[in-house]
N, C-alpha and C positions, 0 to 999 in steps of 0.2 A: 504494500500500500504506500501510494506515494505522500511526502505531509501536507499537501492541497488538499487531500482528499479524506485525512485526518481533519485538515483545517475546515472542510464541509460539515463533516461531523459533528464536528464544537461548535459550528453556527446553531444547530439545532438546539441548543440550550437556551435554555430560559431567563431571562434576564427582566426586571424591573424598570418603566421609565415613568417618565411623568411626561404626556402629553401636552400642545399649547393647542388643541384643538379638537373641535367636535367630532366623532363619527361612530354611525352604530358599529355593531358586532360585526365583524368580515371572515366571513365563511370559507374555509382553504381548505384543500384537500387534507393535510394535517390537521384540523381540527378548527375550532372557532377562537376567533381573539376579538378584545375587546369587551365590551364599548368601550370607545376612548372620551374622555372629559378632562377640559383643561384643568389641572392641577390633579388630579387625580389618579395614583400610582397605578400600572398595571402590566402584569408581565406578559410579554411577546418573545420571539424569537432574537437571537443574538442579530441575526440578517434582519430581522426586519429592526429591531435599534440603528444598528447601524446605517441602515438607509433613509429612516425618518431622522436621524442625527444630522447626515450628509445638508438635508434639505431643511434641518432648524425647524424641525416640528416633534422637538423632545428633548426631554434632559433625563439622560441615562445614568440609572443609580447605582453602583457600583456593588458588586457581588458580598453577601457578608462577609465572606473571607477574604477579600479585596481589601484587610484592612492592616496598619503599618504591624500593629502589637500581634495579632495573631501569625500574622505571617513572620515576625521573628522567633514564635514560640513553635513554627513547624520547621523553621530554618535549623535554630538548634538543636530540636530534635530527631531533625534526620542526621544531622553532625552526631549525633552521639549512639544513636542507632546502628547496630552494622548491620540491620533487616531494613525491607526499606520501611518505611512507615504509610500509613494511607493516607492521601489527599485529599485536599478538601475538595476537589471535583478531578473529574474522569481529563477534564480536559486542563489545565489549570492554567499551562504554557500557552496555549491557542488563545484561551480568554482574555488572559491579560495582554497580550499581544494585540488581538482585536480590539478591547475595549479601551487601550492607553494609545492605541494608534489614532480611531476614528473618536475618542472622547475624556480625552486626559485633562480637558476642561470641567469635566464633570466630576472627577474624581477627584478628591485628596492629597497631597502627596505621591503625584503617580509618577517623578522621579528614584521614589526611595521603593514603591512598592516593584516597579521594574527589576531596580537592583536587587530586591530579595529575592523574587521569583526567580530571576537569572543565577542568584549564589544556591540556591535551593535545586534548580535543575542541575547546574554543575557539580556540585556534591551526590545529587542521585547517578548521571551520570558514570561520572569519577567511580562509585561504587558499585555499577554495573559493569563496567569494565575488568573490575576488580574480579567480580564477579565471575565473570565469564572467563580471564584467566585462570585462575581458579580450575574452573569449571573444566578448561582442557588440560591444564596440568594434570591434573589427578583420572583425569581420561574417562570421564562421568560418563553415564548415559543418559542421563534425563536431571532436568535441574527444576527447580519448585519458583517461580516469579512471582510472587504473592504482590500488590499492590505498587505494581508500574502501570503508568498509562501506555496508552495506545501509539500516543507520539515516542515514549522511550523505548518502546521495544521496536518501533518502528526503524528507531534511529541506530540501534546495532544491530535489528536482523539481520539484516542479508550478511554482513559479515560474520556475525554466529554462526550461519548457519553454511555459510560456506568452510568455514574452519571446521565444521560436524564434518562436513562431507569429505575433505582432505581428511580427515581424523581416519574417517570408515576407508578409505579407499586404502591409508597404510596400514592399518590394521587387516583387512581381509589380504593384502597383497602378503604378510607377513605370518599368516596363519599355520602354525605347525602341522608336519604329517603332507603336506604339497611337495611335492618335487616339484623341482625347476625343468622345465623343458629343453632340453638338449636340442642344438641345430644341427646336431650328427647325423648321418643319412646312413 
């Protein structure tokens, strides 16, 4: 899976705004949203925030976890963790990329909360790596990923999984009890 398509993914999430305009309930094949009323919060899809954002017919309210204190309190704990620990959402890297790109006006602090989210992937990262050395060092066969997102496994698959495969292809080449095939005639 390419991270565009992780990134589609995390648009589907539900997010909070507050509307500066009238309109009833709008009927989508996903479901119904709305009514919309000026000042009156209501949650929509991350894509559609961001488009009535674009066009200044909302002010987009920032995820609870989108906040400086909590997110330093999942920063040091994943620092101290050597499992990964669970997120406050599936998507966490995607959201806040989306909603500090098209609505950093909206938010708080969305210079410092960038930087945690960034220190926070980089440490899960980092110990995915780890991980996965590990993981062919000792010539595993199957390993337990409990609480990575989508976008992190996304982001060392294919080289996992190509290193799995160079793994299997030395090991069965090297399997005792085979002879080697002689080019004697």
């Amino acid at each position: 899976m390419e991270p565009a398509e992780v990134e589609f993914l995390a648009e589907k999430e539900l997010v909070t705004i507050v509307p500066n305009f009238s309109l009833d309930r709008i009927h989508l094949i996903g479901g119904d949203l709305g009514p919309f009323n000026p000042g009156l919060p209501v949650e929509v899809p991350v894509w559609l925030a961001i488009s009535l954002k674009q066009r200044q017919k909302c002010r987009v309210i920032a995820p609870e976890w989108m906040d400086v204190g909590k997110l330093e309190e999942i920063r040091d704990q994943e620092r101290k963790e050597n499992t990964f620990t669970r997120m406050p959402s599936p998507y966490y890297m995607e959201l806040t990329k989306l909603l500090l790109n098209y609505a950093s006006d909206n938010i708080p602090k969305a210079d410092e909360i960038r930087t945690l989210v960034k220190d926070t992937w980089d440490t899960r990262i980092a110990k995915l790596r780890l991980s996965a050395d590990s993981f062919v060092r000792q010539q595993e066969v199957h390993a337990k990923l409990d609480n990575l997102t989508l976008m992190e496994i996304n982001t060392t698959g294919t080289f996992l999984t190509q290193a799995l495969d160079h793994m299997y292809k030395l090991r069965t080449n090297l399997q005792p009890g085979e002879t080697a095939h002689s080019q004697d005639f």
